[in-house]
LOMI-447479 format. One record per residue: residue in three letters; x, y, z of N, C-alpha, C in turn. Coordinates in steps of 0.05 Angstrom, whole numbers, padded with zeros to 5 digits, always signed. Layout:
ALAXYZXYZXYZ/...
//
This chain:
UNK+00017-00024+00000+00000+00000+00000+00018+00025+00000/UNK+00007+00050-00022+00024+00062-00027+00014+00084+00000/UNK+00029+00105+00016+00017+00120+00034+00031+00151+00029/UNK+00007+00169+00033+00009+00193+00022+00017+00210+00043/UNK+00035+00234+00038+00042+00241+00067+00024+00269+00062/UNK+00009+00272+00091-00004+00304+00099+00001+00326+00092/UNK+00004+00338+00070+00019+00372+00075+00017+00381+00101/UNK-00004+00381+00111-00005+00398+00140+00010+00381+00160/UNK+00004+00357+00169+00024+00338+00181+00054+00352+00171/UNK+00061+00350+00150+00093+00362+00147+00097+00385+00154/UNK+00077+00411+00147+00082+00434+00160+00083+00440+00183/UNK+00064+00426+00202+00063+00424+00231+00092+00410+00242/UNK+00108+00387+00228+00133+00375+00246+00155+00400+00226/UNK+00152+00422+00223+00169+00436+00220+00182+00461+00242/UNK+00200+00473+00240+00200+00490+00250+00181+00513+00255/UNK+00173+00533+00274+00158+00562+00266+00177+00585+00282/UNK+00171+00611+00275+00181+00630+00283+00193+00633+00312/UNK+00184+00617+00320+00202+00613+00346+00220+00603+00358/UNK+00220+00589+00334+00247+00566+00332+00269+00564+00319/UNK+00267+00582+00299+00288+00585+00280+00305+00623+00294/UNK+00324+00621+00281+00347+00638+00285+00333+00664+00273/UNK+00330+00684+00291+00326+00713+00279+00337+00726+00270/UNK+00371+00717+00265+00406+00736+00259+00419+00718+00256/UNK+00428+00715+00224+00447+00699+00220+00480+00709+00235/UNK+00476+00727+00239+00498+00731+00257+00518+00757+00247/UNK+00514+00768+00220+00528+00784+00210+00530+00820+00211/UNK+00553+00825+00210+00541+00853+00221+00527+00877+00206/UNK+00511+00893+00204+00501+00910+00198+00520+00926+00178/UNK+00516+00933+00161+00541+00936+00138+00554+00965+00135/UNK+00534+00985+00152+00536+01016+00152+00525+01026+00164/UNK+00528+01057+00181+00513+01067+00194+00495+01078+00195/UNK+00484+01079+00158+00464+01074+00148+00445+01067+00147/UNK+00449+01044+00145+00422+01019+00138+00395+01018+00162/UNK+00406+01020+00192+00390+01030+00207+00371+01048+00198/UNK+00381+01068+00205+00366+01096+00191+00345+01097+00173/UNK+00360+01087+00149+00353+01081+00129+00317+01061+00126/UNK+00318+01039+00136+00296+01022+00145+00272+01031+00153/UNK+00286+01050+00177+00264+01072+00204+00259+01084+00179/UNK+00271+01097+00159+00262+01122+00154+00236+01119+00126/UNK+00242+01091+00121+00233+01075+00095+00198+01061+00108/UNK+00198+01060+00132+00176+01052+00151+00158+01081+00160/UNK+00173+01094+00175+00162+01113+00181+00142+01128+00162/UNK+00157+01130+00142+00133+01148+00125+00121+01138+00102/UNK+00115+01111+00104+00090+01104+00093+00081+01083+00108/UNK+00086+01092+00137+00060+01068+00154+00036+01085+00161/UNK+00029+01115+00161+00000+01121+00150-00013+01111+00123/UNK-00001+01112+00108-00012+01100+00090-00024+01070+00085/UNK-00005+01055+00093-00009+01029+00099-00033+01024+00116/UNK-00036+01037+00145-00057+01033+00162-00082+01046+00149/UNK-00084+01068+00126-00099+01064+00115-00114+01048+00090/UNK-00105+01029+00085-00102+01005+00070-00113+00990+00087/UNK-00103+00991+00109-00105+00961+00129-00122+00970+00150/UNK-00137+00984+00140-00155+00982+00176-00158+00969+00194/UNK-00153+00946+00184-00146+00921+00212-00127+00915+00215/UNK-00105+00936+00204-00086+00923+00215-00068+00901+00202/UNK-00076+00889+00189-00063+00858+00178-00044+00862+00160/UNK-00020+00873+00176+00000+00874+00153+00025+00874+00166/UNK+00052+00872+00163+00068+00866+00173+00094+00882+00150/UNK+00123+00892+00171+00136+00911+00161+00165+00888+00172/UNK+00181+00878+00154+00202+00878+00168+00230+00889+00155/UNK+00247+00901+00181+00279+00899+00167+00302+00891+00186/UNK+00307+00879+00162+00334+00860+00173+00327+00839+00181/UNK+00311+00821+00174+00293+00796+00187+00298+00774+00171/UNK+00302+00756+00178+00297+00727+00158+00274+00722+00144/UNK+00271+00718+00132+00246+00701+00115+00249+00667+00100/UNK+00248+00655+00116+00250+00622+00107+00236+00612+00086/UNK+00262+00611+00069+00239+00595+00049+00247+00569+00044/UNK+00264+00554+00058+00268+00532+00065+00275+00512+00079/UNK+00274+00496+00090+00292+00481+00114+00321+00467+00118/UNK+00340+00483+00130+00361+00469+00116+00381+00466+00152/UNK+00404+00459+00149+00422+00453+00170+00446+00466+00162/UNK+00454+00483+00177+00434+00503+00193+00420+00521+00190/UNK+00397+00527+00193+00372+00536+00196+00370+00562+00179/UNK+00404+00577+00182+00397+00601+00167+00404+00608+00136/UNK+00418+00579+00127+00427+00579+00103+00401+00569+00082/UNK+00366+00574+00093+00352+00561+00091+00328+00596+00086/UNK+00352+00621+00089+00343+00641+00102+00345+00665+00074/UNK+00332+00688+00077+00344+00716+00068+00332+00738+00085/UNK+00347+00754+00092+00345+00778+00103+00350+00806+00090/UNK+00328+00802+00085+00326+00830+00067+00324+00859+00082/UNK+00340+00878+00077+00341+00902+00093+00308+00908+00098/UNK+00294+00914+00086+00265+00922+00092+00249+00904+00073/UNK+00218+00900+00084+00197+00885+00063+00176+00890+00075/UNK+00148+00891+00055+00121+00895+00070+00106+00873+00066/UNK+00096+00862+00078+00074+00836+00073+00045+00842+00086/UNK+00027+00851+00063+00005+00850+00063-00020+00826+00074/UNK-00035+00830+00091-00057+00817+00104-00047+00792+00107/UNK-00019+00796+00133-00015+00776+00156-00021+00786+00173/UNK-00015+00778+00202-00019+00787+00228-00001+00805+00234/UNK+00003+00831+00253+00030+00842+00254+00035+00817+00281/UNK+00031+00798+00295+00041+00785+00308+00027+00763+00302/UNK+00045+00735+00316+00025+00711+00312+00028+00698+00342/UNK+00003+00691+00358+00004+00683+00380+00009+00697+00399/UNK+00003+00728+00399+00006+00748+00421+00041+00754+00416/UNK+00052+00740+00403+00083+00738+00404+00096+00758+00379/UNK+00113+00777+00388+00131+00794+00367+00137+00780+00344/UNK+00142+00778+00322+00158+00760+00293+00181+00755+00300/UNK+00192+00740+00303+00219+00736+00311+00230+00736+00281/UNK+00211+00716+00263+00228+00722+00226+00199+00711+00214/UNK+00202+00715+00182+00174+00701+00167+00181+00681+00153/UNK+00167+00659+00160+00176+00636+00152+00151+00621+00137/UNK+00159+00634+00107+00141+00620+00075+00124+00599+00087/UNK+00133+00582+00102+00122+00548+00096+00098+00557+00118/UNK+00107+00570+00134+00081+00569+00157+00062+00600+00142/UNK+00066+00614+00132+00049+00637+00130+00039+00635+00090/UNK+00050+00624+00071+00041+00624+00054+00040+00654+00033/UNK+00036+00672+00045+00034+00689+00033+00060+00711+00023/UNK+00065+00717+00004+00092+00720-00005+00089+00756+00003/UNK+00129+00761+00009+00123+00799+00006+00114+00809-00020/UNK+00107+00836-00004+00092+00853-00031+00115+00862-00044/UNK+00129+00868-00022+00165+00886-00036+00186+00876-00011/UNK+00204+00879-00027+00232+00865-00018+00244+00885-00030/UNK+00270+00898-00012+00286+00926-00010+00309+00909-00008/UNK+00332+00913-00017+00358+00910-00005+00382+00931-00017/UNK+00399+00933+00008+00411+00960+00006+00442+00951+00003/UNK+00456+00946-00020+00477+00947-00020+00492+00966-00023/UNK+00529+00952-00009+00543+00966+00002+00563+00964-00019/UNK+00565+00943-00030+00578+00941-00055+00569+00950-00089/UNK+00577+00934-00097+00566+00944-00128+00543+00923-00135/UNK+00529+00913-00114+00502+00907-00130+00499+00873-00133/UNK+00535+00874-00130+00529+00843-00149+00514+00817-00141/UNK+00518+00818-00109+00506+00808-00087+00479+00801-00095/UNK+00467+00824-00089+00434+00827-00101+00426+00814-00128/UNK+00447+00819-00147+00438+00817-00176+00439+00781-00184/UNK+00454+00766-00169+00474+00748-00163+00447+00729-00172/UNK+00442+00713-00198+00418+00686-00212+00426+00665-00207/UNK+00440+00653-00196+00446+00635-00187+00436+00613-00182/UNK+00424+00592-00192+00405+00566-00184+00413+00555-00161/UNK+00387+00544-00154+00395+00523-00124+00404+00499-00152/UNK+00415+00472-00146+00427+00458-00151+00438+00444-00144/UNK+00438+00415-00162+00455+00395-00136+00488+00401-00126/UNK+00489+00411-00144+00523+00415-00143+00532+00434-00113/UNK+00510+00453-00114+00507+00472-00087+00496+00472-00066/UNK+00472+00443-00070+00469+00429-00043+00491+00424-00032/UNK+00506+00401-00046+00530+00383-00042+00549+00403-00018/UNK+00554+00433-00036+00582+00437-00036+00567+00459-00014/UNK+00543+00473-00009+00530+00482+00017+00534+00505+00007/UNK+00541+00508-00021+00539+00537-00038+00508+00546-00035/UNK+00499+00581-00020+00477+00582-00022+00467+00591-00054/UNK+00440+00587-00058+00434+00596-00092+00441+00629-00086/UNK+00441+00639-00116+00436+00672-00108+00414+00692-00105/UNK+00422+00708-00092+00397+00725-00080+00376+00733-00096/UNK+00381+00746-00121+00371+00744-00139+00346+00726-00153/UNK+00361+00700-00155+00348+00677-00162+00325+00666-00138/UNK+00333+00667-00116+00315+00665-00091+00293+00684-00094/UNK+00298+00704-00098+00273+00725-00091+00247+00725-00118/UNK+00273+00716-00143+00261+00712-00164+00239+00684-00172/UNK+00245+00665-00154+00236+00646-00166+00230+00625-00135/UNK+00237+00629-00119+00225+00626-00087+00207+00637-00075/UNK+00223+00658-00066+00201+00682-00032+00176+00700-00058/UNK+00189+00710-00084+00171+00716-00105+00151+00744-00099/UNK+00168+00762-00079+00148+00782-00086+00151+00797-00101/UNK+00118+00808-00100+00116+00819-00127+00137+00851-00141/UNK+00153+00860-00121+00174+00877-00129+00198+00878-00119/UNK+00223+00880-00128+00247+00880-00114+00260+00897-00120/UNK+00275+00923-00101+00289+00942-00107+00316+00932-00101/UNK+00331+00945-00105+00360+00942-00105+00376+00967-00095/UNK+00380+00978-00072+00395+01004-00071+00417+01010-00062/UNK+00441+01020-00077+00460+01021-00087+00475+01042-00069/UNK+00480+01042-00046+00488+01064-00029+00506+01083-00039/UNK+00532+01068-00050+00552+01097-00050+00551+01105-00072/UNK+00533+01097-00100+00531+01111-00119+00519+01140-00118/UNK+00487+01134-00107+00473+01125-00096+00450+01116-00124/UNK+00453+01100-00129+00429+01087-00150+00408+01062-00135/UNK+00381+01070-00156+00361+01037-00148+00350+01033-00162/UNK+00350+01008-00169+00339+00996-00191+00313+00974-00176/UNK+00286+00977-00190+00260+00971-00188+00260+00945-00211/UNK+00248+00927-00190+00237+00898-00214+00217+00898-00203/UNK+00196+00881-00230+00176+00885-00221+00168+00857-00229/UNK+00160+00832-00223+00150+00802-00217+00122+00799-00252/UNK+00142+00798-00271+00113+00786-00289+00122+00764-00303/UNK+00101+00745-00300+00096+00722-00311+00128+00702-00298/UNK+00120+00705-00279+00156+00687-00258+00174+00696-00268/UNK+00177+00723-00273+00208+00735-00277+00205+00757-00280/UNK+00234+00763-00262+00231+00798-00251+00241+00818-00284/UNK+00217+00836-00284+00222+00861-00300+00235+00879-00295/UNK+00262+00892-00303+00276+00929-00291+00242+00944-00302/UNK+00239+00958-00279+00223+00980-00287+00246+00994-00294/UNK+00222+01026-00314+00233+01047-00313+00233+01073-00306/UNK+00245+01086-00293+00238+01117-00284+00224+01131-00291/UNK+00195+01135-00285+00180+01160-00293+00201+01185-00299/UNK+00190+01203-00302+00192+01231-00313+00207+01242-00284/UNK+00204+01237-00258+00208+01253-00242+00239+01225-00229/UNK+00249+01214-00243+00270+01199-00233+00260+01176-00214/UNK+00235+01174-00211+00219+01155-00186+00211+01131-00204/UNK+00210+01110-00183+00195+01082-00193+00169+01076-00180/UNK+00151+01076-00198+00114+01067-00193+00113+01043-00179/UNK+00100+01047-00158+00085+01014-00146+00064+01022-00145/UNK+00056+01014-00173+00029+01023-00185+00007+01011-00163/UNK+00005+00989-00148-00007+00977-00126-00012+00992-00101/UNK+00006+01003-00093+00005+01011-00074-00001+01036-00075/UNK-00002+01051-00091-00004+01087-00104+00017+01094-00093/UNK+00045+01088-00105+00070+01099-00078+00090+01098-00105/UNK+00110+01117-00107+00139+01121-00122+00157+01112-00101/UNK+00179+01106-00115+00207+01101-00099+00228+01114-00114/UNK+00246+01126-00096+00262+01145-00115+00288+01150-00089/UNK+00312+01170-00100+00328+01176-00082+00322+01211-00075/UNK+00333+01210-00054+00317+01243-00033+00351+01253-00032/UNK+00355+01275-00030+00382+01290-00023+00361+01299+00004/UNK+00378+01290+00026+00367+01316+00053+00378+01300+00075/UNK+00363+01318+00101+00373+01307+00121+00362+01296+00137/UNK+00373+01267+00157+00350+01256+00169+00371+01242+00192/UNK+00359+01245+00212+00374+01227+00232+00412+01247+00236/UNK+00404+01274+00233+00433+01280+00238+00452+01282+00216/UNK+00441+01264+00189+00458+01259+00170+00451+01276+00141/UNK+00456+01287+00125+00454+01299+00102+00467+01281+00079/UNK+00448+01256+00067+00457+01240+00046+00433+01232+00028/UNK+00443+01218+00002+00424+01214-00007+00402+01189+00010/UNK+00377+01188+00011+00365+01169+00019+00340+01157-00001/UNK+00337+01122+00006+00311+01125-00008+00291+01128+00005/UNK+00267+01142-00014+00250+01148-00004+00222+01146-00015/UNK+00191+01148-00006+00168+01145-00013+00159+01178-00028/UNK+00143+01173-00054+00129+01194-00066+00106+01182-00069/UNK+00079+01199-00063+00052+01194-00081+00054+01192-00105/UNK+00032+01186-00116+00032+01182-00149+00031+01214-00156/UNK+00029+01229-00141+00030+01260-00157+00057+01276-00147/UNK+00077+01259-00140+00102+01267-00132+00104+01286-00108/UNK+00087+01277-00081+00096+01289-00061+00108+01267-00043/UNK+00118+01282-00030+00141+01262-00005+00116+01262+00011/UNK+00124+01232+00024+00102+01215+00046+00127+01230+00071/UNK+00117+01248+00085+00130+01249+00110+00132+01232+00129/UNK+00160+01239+00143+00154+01219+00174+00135+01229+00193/UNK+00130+01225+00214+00124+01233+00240+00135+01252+00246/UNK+00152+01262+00247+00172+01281+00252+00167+01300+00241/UNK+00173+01294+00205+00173+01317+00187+00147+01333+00189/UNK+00118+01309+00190+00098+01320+00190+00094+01339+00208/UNK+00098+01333+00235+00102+01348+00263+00116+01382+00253/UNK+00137+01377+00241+00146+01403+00233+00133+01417+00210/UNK+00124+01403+00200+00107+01419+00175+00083+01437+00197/UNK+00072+01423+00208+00042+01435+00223+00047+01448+00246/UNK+00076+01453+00249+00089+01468+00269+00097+01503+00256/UNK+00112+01497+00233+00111+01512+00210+00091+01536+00198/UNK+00071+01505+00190+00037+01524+00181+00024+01541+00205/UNK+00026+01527+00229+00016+01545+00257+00028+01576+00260/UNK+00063+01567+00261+00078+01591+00265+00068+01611+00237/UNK+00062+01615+00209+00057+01624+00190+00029+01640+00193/UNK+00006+01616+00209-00013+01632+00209-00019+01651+00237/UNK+00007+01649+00258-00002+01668+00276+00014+01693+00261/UNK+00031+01689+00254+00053+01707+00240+00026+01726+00222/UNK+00006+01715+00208-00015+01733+00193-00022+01744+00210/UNK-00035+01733+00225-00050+01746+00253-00042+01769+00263/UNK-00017+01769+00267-00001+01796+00281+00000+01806+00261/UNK+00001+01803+00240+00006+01829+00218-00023+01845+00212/UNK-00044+01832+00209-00063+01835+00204-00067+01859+00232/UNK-00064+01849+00254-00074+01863+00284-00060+01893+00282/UNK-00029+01889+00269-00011+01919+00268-00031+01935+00241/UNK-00033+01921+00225-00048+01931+00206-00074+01952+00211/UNK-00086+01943+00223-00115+01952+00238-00103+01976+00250/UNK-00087+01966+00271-00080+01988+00287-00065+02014+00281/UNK-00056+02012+00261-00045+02035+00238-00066+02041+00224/UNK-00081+02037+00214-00107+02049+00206-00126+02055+00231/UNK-00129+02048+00250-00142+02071+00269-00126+02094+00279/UNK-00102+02088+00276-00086+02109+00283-00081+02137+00269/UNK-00096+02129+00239-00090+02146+00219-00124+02161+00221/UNK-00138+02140+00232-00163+02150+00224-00165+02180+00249/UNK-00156+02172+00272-00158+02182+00299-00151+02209+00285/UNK-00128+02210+00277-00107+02231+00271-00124+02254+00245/UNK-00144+02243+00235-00159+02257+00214-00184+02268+00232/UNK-00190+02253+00252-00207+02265+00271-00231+02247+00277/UNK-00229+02224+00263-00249+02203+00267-00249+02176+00277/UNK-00267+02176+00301-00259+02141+00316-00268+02123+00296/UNK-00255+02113+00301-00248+02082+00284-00273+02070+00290/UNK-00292+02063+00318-00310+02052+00315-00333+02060+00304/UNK-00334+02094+00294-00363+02104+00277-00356+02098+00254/
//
């Protein structure tokens, strides 16, 4: 008798997020990439929560994403500087994400960011899984993984010390280079959001960064920025206020002086 094995039985004797390694161990590549992440989160998680009114969505950077089981655990892994995954839980089991792991959640990122420090090649790197690289514990390349594994539907590529980024975009199982609108930005026509590089300053630092545009080319502020914008518009409109008040009061002054109160 031939016997069929359970998908769910197999997924269940697998690992879950709690069990697997959250940090392959390596160090953070610049004093950048931090920053960089926060600053890539920050200003389009209004947006997002308006998308998600419930909530069901999930932001990670620097996190594993498993897309397969291997010994040891993390060569089984990619950690992509930032990614958004649409209508999961932001937690599972009351418990923080420790990493996202394909086999238990199913649902692939919407975008996958990675920020290289080098020239790219890393990222760009097609590489097949294969027996030869089972054998020899060669991982496939990143590239090829995102392309034809984890499979979300966009992958940027950003190029720090040039500073360049290049946008793919997932059709028909293979990634497309978008191309730069008119304003140097890349469309995620899905999301109503551009991606592009910013000259300014954030966190102390004055470099290029990437950053979020609307479809009509405005910058998605942070928390911060916004805070200063409406801090700005306040100071502007008491600033009318007082002008307006000296205004008045130079015209009753003039009126007085001709011999007539201001209030007849």
């Amino acid at each position: 008798m031939t016997s069929t094995a359970n998908p769910a039985s197999l997924t269940t004797a697998l690992p879950d997020h709690t069990q697997l390694p959250e940090s392959d161990g390596t160090f953070v590549k610049n004093f950048q990439e931090h920053p960089q992440s926060i600053l890539l989160t920050d200003s389009i998680e209004s947006l997002l929560q308006q998308r998600h009114p419930d909530r069901q969505y999930c932001i990670g950077q620097d996190c594993g994403i498993y897309w397969r089981f291997t010994d040891p655990p993390e060569r089984g892994a990619e950690a992509p500087d930032w990614f958004y995954v649409p209508n999961v839980p932001p937690t599972l089991n009351g418990q923080i994400r420790r990493s996202y792991v394909l086999w238990q959640e199913l649902i692939p990122p919407f975008i996958v960011i990675e920020f290289a420090s080098g020239d790219g090649s890393e990222e760009r790197d097609k590489t097949p899984l294969s027996l030869t690289n089972r054998e020899t514990q060669q991982k496939p390349g990143k590239f090829w993984i995102y392309e034809q594994v984890i499979r979300p539907a966009y992958y940027g590529i950003y190029e720090v010390s040039r500073p360049s980024v290049e946008v793919y975009c997932l059709v028909a199982g293979q990634y497309q280079l978008l191309t730069a609108n008119e304003r140097g930005h890349y469309p995620i026509s899905p999301l109503g959001v551009e991606l592009g590089i910013w000259q300014g300053r954030y966190q102390n630092s004055e470099l290029p960064w990437l950053r979020w545009w609307d479809e009509q080319g405005n910058l998605l502020l942070t928390g911060h920025e916004q805070a200063e914008l409406e801090r700005h518009r306040a100071e502007q409109a008491e600033s009318q206020l007082e002008q307006e008040r000296q205004r008045a009061e130079r015209l009753a002054a003039q009126l007085r002086a001709a011999g007539i109160e201001p209030e007849a």
